[in-house]
Structure formats: structure tokens, C-alpha cells
N, C-alpha and C positions, 0 to 999 in steps of 0.2 A: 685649432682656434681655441683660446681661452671661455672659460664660461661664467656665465653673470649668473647674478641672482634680480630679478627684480629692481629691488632694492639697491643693486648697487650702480645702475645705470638709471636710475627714474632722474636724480639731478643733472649727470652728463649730458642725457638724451636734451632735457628740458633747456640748459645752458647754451645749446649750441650755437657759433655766431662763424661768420667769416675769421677769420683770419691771415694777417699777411706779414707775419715773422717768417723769416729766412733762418736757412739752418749754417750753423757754424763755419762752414766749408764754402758756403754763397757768401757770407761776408766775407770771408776771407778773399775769396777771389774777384769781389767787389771793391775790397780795399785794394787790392794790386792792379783791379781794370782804372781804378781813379787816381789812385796814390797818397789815398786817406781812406779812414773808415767811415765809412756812411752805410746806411740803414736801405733796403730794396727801394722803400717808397722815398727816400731822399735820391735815390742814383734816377730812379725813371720819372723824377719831377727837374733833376739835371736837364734827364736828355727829351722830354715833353719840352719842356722850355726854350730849349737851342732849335730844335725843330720851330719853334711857333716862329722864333727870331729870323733864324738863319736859312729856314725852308730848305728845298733840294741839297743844298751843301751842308745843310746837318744830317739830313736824313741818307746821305751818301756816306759820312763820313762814320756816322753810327755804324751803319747797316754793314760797311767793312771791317768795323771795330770787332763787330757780336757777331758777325756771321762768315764773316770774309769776302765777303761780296757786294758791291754798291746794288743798289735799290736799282731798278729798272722795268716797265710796261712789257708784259708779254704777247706777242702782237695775235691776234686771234687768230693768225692762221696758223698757228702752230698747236691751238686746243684743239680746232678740226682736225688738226693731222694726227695727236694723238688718240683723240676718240678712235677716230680709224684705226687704227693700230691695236685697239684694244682686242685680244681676244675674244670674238664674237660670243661664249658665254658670258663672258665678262659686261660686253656691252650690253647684252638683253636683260642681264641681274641688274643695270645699271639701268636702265629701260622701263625696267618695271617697276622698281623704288621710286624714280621720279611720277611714275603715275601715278600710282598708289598714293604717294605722297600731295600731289599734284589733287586728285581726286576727293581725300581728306580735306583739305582746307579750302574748297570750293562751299563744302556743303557750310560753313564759317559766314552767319550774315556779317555783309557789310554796307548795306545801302543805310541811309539818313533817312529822316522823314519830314516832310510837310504840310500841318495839320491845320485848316481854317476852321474856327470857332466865331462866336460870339463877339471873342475881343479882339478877332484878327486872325493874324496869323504866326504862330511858335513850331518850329522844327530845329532840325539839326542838319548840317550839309557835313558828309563823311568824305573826304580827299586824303588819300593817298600822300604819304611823303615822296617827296621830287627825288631824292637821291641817297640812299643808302650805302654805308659801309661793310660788309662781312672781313670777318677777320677767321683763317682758315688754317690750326697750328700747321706747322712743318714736324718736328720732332722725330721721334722714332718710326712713326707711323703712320702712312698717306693717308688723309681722314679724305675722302672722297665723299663720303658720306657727309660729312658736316655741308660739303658744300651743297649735297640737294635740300638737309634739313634747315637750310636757311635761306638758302637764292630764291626756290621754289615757291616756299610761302608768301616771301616780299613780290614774286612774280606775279603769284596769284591776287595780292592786296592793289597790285597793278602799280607800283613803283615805278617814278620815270625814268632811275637808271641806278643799275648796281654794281657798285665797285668790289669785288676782293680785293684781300689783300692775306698774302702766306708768303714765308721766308724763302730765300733768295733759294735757284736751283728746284725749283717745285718740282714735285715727281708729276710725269705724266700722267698719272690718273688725276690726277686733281686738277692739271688741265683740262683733261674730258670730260673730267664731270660737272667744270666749269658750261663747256659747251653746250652738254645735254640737259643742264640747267637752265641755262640760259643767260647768264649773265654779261655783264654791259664791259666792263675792262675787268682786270685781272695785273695788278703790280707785285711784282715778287722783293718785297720785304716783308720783315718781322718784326717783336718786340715792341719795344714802349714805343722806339721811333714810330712805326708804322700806324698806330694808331692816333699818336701828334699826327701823322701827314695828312692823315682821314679825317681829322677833329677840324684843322686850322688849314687844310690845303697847301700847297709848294708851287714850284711852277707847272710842275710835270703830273702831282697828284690831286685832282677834283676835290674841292671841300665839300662833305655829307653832310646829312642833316640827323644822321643817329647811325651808332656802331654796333655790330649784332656780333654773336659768336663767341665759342670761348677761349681760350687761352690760357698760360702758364701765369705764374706770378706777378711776372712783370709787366704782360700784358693786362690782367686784372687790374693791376693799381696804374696802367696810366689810363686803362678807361675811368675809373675810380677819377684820376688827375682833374681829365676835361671835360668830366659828365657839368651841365651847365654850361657850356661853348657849344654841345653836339648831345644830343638825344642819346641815353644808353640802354639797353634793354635788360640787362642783370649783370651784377660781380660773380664771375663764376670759380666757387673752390675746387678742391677735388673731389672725381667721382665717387659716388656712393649707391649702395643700396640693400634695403633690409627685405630680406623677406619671413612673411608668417607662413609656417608650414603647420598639417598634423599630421597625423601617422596615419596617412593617406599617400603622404607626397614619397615621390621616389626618391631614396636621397642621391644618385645618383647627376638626377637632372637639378636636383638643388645646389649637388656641389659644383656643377658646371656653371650656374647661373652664379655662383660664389666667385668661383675663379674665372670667368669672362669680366669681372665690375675688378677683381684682381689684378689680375695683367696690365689694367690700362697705366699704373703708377700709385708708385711706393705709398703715396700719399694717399689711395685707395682704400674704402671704408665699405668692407661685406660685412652684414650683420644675419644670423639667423635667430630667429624669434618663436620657439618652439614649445608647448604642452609637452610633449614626448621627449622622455628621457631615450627611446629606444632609436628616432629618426634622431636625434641629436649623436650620439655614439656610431650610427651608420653614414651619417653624413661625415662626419672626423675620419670613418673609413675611409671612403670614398675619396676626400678631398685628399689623405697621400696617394692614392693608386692614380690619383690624376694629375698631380704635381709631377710624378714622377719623371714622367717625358712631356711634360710643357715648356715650351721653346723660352719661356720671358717666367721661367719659375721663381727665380732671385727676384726677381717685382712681384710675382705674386704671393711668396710667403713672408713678405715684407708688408703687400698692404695686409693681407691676414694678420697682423698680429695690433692693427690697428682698430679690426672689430670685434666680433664674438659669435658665444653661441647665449642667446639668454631664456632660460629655461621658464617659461611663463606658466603661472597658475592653471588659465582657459585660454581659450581661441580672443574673448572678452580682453581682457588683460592684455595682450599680444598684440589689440590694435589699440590700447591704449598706449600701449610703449608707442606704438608705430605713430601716432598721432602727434607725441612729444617732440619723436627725433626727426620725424617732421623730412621722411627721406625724398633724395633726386627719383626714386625708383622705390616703389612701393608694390611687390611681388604677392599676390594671396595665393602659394601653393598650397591647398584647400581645397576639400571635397564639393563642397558648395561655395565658391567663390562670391557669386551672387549676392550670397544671403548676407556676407557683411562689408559689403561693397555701402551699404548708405550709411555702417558707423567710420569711412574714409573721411578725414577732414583736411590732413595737411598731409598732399605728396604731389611731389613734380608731374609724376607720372604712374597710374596703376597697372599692373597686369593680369588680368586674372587667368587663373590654373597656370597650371603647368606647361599646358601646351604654348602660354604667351610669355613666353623666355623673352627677357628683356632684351637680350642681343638683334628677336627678332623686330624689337620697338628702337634698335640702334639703326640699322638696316631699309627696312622695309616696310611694314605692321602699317607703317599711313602719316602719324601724328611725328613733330620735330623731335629730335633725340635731346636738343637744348634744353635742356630744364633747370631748376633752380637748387641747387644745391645747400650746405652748412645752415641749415634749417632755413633757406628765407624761403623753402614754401610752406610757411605759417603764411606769409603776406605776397608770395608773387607766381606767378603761372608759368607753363612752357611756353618758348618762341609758338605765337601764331598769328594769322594775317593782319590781328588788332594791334598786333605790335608797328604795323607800317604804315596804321592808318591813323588820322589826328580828326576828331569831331569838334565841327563847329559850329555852335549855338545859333540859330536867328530869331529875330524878334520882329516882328512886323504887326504891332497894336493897331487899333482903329481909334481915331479921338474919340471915342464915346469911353472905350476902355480906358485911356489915359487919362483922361477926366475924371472916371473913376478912384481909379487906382493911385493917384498923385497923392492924393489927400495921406492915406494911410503908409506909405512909401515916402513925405514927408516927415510924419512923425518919427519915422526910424532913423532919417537922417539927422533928426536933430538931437534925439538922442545920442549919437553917434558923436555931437558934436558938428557936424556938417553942415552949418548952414548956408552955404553957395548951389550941395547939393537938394538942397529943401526947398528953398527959391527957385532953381531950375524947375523942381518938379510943381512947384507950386501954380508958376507960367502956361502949365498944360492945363490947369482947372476952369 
């Protein structure tokens, strides 16, 4: 891994934004899938569009274009059959994540309140969204796991019904763990198509009322498309994660926690943030003795060289960087973790020591692996139960408060300009 000074990442860090340029080779094969050049968010504003128009016959027609496969409802008795099928450790690790998981976002308040006073009565009534979308990649690798860190929470928020959606030929696991989630249907398409189908509905795919989960490029920018038609929960870039170490941490387990955020893709962003010249030199060890027989090493010494090693003044300074770059994954390998857990301000998700390897917060640990990535946890949080729920205001005054209150609730209106709503209020006096 390359190494910073400070100084040479405090703008980087600070700049960071989404991004959704395409690299050379995606246009190119862009221009050949259309037969002109267009740009990623012009192709999947294309096929968002023919989707809204054309419903099932676009989204059949995509889904054989990008995938080879029409779009098709997975009938539930085939996620029972494969849960069964699973390897009985399999299923009890799968068992116990959902609990765990399940367990964490209970303790998640989510009732309204109803408060009588003086002028009445003001509270708020909390309901649940009727019907959710999860979107579950396909790609290299069965995310099974996505689907408990997000059916599970919306299960818990009490959602009236939960649809996935993951590209055509889904691996078995991801139908079981559809099951042992719990989820409502299960459609096997991908891509922009699939979440037009989710946005605007087909004949065959349920229209949602928000779309959870993350996704490739093109899945990003067509939830980006229809956000405004359908509730979105975050644009999701690729994975990241920084962690603060001292010369306490083993580098061993740093450099695994390095190359786990690695592997996931190229486009992958490990950063180490370290006081010690001597854990920085050990961890660089470490990280070729452990590349060496990694099965998906070409992705991992590819995103390696998208972050670093940045050698910080104090432990101080270190969560200052970490505060800028504002990571999905916010690691304190650190003697006392604890102790600077309250200067944390912006990160998807913390872990503190060693022993809480973020892999175990991909898996297990409790909380959703969903987080917010390319800095936008300066402003937004990980998937949890509030993301399914919608609060609603009530107002229930007594005439004596309204009689009150009109007078001065007037004046603003006419300041405002508003004089129909001044008169309304004025009626109440």
C-alpha cells in the first residue's frame, strides 16, 4: 500500500462525493449494447423509462439482454427446499445471524406518542410502510447475507410485505436466506430494469413504496432515476473502510481486516490510519504474506492501491482524518477503544478493538451491514427499522387553544403574504 502524509490526504479525504463515471471499457461496451455512445446514467435512464412505459415486456426484454434471462417470480417452495438443503452448519450460522440481527433492531424504539395538555391534544402516530422493495446483487458472490441485513430489519419495523429482487438464476443460498428471513416474494432480475419494476410496478412485479439495498453502478443510478416516484434509502458507492490503529494492534488482524473490505472489488477503498512507523511496516508485511494464496488476490491488490497507509502525528489527528473521510466502516484497532469512541462523528459504522473485525459486523455482530458509503456518512446512517417507518403528525387543539393561538399564527400568515390563510385563522377567534 502506498503511504500519505497527513497533509497529502486532509483535501481528498475532506472532497469525497459519490460518484458515477464509467470506466472506458463500460462505455465501450455500452456503446455496442445501444449502438451509440451514451454515458452509464443515460443507458439506465433508457431502460428505467421503457420499463415505466412498457412494464413486463421491457423488463423481460432487458433482463435477456444484460443477463440472458427473462425476469421471472421464484415460487416459495423452492426457497424452503433450498434452506433445507443447506448444510446444516450452514443453516445454524444462518440461524443465528438472523437472530442476532433480529434481536438488535427490536431493542430500535419505534412507537408514536399521544400527549394531552392544556391545548389538547399533539402526538405523532409511527406506521410502518405497506410494501418494500430489497434489491439483493447477484454478481461474483451469493450475498446471503444482504438479504438478512435488510428483510430482517423491515420485518422487524413490521412492513406489510417484502419483495426482493436479485438477478436471474439466483444461487440457492440467497433463496434460503430469503426464507429464513422471511420475506414476502422473491423476483429474479437485476439491474436498472429491476428496480424500474420495483419503482412503477409491471403486471407481474408489485409496485413498492421504497427500495433498500445495494448495488452495482447501474443499479445506484436507476435508484438515483426514480427516487421521487418510490422512497430510497441511500446511493450506494463502493466498499470502504479506514481503520485507526497503535502499536498495540496486531498487524496481522489489520491486514486481514484490510484485505476482507479488499476482495469485495476493484473499486474497494482500505485505508490504514496509523502514529506507528513500526505497525505501518508490519502491516505491509503482512498484507503480501496474505495476498499470496487469496483466492480473488487480482481484486484485492487492485482495490489496495486505491487507499493507503497514512501515517498520523497522534491517535488525535487519526480520528481527525477518520472524521473527514467520513468512512462506511470506521475500525478503532486501539488499546482503549472506548476512550475515543465520543471524538467519532462521521462513520457508517464503528467497531471497536480488534476483536470486532468488521467482517464480523458483515455477517453477524447484530447491526445491518448497509451503510453509507463516499462520504455521505457526514449526513445519513446505516439501514435500520426507521428507515421503514414513516411518522405522522396529529394535531387535536381544544377551541380555547385555537382561539388563542389564531391571533399570533395570523400575523405570520400575513406576513407571509397569505391572506386566505389569516382569515381561516382568524375565524377560529
Amino acid at each position: 500500500m502506498k503511504r500519505y502524509r497527513p497533509e497529502e490526504v486532509r483535501a481528498r479525504f475532506a472532497s469525497r462525493r459519490l460518484r458515477f463515471e464509467g470506466s472506458p471499457e463500460l462505455k465501450s461496451a455500452l456503446a455496442e449494447l445501444f449502438g451509440e455512445p451514451l454515458s452509464p446514467a443515460e443507458a439506465v435512464r433508457r431502460i428505467v423509462a421503457e420499463v415505466r412505459e412498457k412494464g413486463d415486456a421491457a423488463l423481460d426484454a432487458w433482463s435477456l439482454r444484460l443477463d440472458g434471462q427473462e425476469a421471472y417470480e421464484v415460487p416459495k417452495k423452492l426457497w424452503r427446499e433450498a434452506y433445507d438443503e443447506l448444510p446444516r452448519e450452514l443453516r445454524e450460522a444462518l440461524e443465528e445471524a438472523r437472530v442476532r440481527v433480529k434481536a438488535f433492531y427490536k431493542q430500535e424504539p419505534k412507537g408514536g406518542f399521544l400527549e394531552a395538555g392544556p391545548d389538547g391534544v399533539l402526538g405523532q402516530l409511527v406506521r410502518p410502510l405497506s410494501r418494500v422493495g430489497v434489491y439483493v446483487p447477484g454478481g461474483t458472490a451469493p450475498l446471503l447475507s444482504t438479504v438478512l441485513m435488510t428483510v430482517v430489519p423491515a420485518r422487524v419495523a413490521g412492513v406489510g410485505e417484502i419483495v426482493v429482487a436479485t438477478p436471474p438464476k439466483p444461487h440457492p443460498a440467497i433463496l434460503a436466506a430469503a426464507w429464513a428471513a422471511g420475506a414476502d416474494r422473491l423476483f429474479a432480475m437485476g439491474g436498472a430494469q429491476a428496480i424500474a419494476a420495483l419503482a412503477y410496478g409491471t403486471e407481474r412485479v408489485p409496485r413498492v413504496d421504497k427500495i433498500v439495498g445495494p448495488g452495482n453502478l447501474f443499479v445506484t443510478l436507476a435508484k438515483k432515476e426514480v427516487y421521487g416516484d418510490v422512497g430510497i434509502e441511500g446511493l450506494a458507492g463502493p466498499t470502504e473502510t479506514l481503520i485507526v490503529a497503535d502499536e498495540s494492534a496486531n498487524p496481522e488482524l489489520v491486514a486481514a481486516d484490510l484485505l476482507a473490505q479488499a476482495e469485495h472489488d476493484r473499486l474497494a477503498e482500505p485505508w490504514l490510519v496509523t502514529p506507528s512507523e513500526a505497525l505501518a511496516g508490519a502491516v505491509e508485511e503482512a498484507l503480501e504474506r496474505q495476498l499470496a494464496d487469496l483466492p480473488r488476490e487480482e481484486v484485492a491488490r487492485r482495490a489496495l492501491e486505491n487507499g493507503g497507509i497514512v501515517l498520523a502525528r497522534d491517535l488525535e489527528e487519526a480520528l481527525e482524518l477518520a472524521n473527514l473521510y467520513a468512512p462506511e466502516h470506521l475500525c478503532l484497532s486501539v488499546a482503549d477503544p472506548y476512550r475515543y469512541l465520543g471524538q467519532v462523528q462521521n462513520a457508517g459504522g464503528v467497531f471497536l478493538g480488534e476483536h470486532s473485525g468488521e467482517a464480523l459486523g458483515d455477517y453477524i455482530a447484530g447491526p445491518s451491514h448497509v451503510m453509507p458509503t463516499s462520504g455521505t456518512a457526514r449526513y445519513s446512517a446505516a439501514l435500520a427499522v426507521r428507515d421503514f417507518l414513516k411518522a405522522i403528525p396529529v394535531v387535536g387543539l381544544s377551541p380555547e387553544a385555537a382561539k388563542r393561538l389564531a391571533g399570533p399564527a395570523a400575523l405570520l400568515a400575513r406576513a407571509e403574504g397569505l391572506e386566505a390563510h389569516a382569515r381561516a385563522l382568524e375565524k377560529r377567534k
